[in-house]
C-alpha positions as YAML, in Angstrom:
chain: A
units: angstrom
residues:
- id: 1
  name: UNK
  ca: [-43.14, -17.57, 22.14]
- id: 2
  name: UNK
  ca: [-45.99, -18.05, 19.28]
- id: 3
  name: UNK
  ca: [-44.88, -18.60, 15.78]
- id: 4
  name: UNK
  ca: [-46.74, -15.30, 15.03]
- id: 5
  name: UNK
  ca: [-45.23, -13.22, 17.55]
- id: 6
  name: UNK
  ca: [-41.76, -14.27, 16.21]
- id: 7
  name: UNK
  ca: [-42.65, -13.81, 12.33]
- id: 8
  name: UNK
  ca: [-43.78, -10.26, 13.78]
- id: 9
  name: UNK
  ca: [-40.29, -9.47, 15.69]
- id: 10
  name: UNK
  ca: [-38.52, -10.82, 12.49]
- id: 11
  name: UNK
  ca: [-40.38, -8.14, 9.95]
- id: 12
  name: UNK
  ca: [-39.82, -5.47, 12.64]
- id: 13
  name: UNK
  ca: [-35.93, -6.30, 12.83]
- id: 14
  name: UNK
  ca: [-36.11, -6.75, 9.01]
- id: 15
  name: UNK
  ca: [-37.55, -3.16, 8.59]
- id: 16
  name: UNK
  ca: [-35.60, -1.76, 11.28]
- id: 17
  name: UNK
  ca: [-32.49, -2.85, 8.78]
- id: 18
  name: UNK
  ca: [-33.91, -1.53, 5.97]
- id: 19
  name: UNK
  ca: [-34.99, 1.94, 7.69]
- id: 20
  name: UNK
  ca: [-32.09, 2.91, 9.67]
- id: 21
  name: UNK
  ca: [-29.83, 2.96, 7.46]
- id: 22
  name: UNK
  ca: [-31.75, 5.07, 4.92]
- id: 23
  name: UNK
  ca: [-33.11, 7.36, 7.73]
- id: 24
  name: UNK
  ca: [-29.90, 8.16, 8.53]
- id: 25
  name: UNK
  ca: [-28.77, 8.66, 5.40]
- id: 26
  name: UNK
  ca: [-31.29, 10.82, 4.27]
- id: 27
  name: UNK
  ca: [-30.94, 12.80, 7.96]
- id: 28
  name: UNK
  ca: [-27.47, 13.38, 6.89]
- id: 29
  name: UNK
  ca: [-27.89, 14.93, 3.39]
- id: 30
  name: UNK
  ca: [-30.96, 16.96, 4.58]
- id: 31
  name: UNK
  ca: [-29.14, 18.50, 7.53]
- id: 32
  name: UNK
  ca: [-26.00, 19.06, 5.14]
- id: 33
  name: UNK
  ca: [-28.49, 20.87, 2.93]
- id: 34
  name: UNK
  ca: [-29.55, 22.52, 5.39]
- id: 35
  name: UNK
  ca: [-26.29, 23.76, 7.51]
- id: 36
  name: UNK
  ca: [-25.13, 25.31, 3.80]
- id: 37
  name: UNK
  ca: [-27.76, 26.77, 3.08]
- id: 38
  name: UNK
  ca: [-28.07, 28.80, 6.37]
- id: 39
  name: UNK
  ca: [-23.90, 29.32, 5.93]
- id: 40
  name: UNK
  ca: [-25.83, 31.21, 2.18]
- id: 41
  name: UNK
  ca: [-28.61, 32.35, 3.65]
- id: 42
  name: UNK
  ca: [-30.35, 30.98, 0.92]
- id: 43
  name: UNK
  ca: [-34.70, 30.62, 1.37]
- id: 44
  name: UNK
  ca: [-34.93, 27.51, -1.00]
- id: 45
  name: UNK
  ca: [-33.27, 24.44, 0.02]
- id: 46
  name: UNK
  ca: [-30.94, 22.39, -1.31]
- id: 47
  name: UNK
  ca: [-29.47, 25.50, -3.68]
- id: 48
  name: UNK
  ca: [-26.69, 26.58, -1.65]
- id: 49
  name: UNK
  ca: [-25.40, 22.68, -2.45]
- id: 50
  name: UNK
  ca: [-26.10, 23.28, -5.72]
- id: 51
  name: UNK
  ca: [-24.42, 26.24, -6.49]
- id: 52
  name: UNK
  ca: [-21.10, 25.00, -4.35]
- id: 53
  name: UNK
  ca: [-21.00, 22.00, -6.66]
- id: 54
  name: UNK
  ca: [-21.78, 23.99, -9.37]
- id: 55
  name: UNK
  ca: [-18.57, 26.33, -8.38]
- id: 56
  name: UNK
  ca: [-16.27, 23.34, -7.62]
- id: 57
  name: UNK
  ca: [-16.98, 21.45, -10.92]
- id: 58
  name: UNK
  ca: [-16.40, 24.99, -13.07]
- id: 59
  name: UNK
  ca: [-13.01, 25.20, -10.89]
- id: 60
  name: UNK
  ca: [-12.34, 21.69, -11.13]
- id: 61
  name: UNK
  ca: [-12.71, 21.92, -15.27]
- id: 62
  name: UNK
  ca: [-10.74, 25.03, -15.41]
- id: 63
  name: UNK
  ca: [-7.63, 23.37, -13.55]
- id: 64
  name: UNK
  ca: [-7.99, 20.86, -16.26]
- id: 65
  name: UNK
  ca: [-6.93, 23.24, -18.84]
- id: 66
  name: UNK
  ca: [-3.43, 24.47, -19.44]
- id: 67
  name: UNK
  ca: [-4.23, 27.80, -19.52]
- id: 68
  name: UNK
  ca: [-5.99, 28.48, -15.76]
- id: 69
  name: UNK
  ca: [-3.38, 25.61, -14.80]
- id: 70
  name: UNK
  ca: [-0.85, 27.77, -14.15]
- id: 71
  name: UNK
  ca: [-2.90, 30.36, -12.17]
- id: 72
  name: UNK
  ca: [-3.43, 27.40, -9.97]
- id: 73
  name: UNK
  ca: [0.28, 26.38, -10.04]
- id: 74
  name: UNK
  ca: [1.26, 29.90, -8.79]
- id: 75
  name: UNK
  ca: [-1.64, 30.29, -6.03]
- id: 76
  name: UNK
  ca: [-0.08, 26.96, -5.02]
- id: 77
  name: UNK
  ca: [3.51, 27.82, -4.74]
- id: 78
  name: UNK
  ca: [2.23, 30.82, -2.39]
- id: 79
  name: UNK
  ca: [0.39, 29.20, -0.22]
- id: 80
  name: UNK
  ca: [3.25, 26.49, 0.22]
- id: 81
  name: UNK
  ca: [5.52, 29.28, 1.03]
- id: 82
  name: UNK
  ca: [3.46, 30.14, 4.67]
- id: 83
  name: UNK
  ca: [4.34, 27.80, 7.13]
- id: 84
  name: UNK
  ca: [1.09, 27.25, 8.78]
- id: 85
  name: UNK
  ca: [-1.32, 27.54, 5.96]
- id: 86
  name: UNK
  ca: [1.41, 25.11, 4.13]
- id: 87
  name: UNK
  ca: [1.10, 22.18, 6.70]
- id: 88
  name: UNK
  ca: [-3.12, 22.18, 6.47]
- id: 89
  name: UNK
  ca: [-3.39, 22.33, 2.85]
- id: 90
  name: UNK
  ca: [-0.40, 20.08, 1.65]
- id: 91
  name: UNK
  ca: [-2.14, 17.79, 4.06]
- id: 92
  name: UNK
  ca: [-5.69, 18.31, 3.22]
- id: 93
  name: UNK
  ca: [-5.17, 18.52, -0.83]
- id: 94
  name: UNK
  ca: [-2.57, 14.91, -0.04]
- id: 95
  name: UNK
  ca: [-5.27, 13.52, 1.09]
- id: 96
  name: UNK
  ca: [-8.22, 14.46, -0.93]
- id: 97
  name: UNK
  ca: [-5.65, 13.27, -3.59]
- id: 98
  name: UNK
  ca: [-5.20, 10.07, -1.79]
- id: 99
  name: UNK
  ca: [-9.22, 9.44, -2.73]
- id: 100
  name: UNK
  ca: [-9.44, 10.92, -6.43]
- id: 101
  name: UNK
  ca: [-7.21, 12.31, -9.11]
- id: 102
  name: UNK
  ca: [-4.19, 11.09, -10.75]
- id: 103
  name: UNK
  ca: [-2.17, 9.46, -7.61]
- id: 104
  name: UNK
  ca: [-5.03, 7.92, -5.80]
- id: 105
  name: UNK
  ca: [-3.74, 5.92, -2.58]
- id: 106
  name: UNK
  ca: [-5.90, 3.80, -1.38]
- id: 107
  name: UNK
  ca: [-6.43, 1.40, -4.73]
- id: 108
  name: UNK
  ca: [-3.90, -1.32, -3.83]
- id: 109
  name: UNK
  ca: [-5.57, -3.60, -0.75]
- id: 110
  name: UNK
  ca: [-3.68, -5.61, 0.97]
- id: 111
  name: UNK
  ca: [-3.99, -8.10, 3.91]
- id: 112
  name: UNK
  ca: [-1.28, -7.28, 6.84]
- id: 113
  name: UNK
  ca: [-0.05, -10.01, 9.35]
- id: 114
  name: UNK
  ca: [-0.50, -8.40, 12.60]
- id: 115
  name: UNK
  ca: [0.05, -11.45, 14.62]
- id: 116
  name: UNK
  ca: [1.70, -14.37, 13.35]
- id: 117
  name: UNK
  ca: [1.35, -16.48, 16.45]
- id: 118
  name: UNK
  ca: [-2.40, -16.26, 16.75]
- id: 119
  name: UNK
  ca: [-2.87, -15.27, 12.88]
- id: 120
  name: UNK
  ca: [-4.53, -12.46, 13.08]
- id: 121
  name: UNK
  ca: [-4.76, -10.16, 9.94]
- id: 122
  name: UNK
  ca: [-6.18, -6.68, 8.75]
- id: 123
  name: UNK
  ca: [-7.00, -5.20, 5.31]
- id: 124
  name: UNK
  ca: [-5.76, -2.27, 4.97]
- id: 125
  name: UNK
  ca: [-3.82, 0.19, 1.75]
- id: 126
  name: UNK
  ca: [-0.25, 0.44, 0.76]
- id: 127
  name: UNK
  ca: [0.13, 4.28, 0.77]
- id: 128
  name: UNK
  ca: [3.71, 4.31, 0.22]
- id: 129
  name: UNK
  ca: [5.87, 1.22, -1.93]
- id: 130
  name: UNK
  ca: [9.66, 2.87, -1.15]
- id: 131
  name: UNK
  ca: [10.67, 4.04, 2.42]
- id: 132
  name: UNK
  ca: [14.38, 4.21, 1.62]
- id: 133
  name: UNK
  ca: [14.49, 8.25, 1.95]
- id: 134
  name: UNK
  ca: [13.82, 6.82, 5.42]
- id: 135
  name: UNK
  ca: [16.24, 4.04, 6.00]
- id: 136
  name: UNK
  ca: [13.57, 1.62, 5.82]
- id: 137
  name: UNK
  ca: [14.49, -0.29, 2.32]
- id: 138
  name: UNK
  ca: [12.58, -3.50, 2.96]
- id: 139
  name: UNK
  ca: [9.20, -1.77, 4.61]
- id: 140
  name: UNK
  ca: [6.01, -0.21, 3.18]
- id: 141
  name: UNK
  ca: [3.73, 2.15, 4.54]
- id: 142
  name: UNK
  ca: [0.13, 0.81, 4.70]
- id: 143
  name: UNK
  ca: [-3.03, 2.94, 6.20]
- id: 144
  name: UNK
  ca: [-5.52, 0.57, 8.34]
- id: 145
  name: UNK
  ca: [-8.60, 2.13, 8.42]
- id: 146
  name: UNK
  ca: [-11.05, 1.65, 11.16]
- id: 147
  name: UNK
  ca: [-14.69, 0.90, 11.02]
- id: 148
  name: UNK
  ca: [-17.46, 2.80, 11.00]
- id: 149
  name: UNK
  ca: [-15.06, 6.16, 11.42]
- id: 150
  name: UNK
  ca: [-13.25, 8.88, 9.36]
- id: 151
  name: UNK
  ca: [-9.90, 7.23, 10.81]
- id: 152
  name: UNK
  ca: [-7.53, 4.99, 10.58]
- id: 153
  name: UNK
  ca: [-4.09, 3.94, 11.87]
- id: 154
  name: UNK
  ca: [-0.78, 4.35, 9.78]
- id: 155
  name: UNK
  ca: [1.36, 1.44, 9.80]
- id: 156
  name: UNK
  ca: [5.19, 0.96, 8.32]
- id: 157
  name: UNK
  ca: [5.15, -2.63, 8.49]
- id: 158
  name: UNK
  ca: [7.85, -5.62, 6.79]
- id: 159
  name: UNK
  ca: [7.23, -5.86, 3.13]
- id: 160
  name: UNK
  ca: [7.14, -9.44, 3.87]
- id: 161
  name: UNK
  ca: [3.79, -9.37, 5.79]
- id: 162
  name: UNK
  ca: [1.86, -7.65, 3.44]
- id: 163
  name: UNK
  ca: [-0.21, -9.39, 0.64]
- id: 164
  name: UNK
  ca: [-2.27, -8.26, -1.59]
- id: 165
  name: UNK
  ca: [-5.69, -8.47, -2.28]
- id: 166
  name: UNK
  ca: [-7.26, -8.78, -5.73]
- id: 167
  name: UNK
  ca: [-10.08, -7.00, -5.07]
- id: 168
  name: UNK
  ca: [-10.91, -3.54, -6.26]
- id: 169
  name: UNK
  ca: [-10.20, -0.47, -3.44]
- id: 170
  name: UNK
  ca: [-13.60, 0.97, -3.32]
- id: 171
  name: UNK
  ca: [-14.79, -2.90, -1.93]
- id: 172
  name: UNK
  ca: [-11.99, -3.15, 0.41]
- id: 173
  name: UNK
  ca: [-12.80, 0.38, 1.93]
- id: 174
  name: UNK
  ca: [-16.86, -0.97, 1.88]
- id: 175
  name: UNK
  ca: [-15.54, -4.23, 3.86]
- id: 176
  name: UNK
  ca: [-13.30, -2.26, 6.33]
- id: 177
  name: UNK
  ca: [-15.89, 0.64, 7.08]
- id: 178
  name: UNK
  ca: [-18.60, -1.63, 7.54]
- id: 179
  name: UNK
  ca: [-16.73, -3.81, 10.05]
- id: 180
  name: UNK
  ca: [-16.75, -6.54, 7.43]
- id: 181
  name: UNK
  ca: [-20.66, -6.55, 7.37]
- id: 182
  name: UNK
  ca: [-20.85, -5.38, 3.20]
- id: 183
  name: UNK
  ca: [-18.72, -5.58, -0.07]
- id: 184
  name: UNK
  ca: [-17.60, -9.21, -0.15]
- id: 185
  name: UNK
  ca: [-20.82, -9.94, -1.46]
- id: 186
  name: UNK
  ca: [-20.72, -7.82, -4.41]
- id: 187
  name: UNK
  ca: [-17.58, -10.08, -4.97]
- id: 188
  name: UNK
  ca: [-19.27, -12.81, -4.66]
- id: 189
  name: UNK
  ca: [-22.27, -11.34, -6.90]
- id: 190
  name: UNK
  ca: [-19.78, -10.79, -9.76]
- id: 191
  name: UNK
  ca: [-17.64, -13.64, -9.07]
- id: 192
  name: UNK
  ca: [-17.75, -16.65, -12.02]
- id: 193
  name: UNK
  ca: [-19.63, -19.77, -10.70]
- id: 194
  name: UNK
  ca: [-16.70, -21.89, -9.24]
- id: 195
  name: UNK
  ca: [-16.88, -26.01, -10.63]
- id: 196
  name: UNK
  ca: [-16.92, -28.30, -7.76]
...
C-alpha cells in the first residue's frame, strides 16, 4: 500500500473516532427530545425536557425543605405500605440513591480477586461494608458492573479479596463502562510527575 493511501485510511479511522461517538451522542439526546416531547405533545422541541427538568428541580428543592419534607415522608410511607408498588419504588429510589444524594454507593472502588490461580481481577463497588444481618460477618457486597451496558453483576465476595482503589468513583465507573478504553488517563493527566 502507498504511504498516501495509508495517511488517508488513518484520518478516516481518526474521524470515524471522533464522529461516532458524538453522532451517537447527539442521536441520543435528539431522539430523547424528541420521544418527550411527542409523550407532551409539545410543537417546539426540546421544551417538554425543559419543563420536566424544570418540574423535577422545583420538587427536588422543595424536598430539601423541612416543611414539604414531610409531605414527602407521608406519600412515602403509603406507597411502602402496597406490596407491589413497594418492591419497584424502594428499588428504583435505592438505586437512584445509590448514584446521587446523601448515601451514594458506588464511591468506594475496589479491585476484586476473581481468580487467584491465574490472577485475574475486576473493579468493581463495595455496596454493602456489614453482611452480618446475613450470617456473613467476614464478606462484603460489591456490584461489578459490565461494559458498555446498564448492568452489572452483584457479588458477596471474602473481605479479604477486595482492595481498594484510590481513585475517585465517577473514573472507576468511566474505566469499567468503557471496557477500560477511558478514565485512567485523566488519572494520569492529574497525576504529579513521578521522579525516576
Amino acid at each position: 500500500m502507498d504511504k498516501t493511501l495509508r495517511r488517508i485510511l488513518r484520518y478516516f479511522f481518526s474521524g470515524t473516532l471522533f464522529i461516532v461517538p458524538l453522532v451517537a451522542t447527539v442521536y441520543f439526546f435528539f431522539e430523547s427530545f424528541r420521544w418527550l416531547d411527542g409523550l407532551l405533545n409539545l410543537p417546539y422541541p426540546g421544551v417538554g425536557f425543559a419543563i420536566i427538568v424544570g418540574v423535577v428541580t422545583v420538587f427536588g428543592y422543595l424536598t430539601t425543605h423541612y416543611a414539604f419534607r414531610t409531605v414527602t415522608d407521608v406519600l412515602d410511607q403509603t406507597i411502602n405500605k402496597i406490596p407491589l408498588v413497594k418492591l419497584i419504588y424502594s428499588s428504583l429510589r435505592d438505586l437512584i440513591g445509590a448514584f446521587v444524594g446523601e448515601r451514594r454507593k458506588f464511591d468506594k472502588p475496589v479491585l476484586v480477586e476473581i481468580n487467584r490461580e491465574n490472577k485475574l481481577y475486576q473493579i468493581g463497588f463495595i455496596t454493602e461494608q456489614d453482611l452480618s444481618e446475613l450470617g456473613l460477618h467476614d464478606m462484603v457486597s460489591v456490584y461489578l458492573p459490565h461494559s458498555y451496558a446498564i448492568s452489572g453483576i452483584h457479588y458477596i465476595v471474602p473481605r479479604d479479596r477486595v482492595r481498594a482503589l484510590n481513585i475517585p468513583g465517577t473514573l472507576a465507573m468511566k474505566y469499567i463502562v468503557s471496557g477500560g478504553v477511558s478514565g485512567l488517563s485523566e488519572l494520569r493527566h492529574d497525576a504529579p510527575p513521578q521522579n525516576a
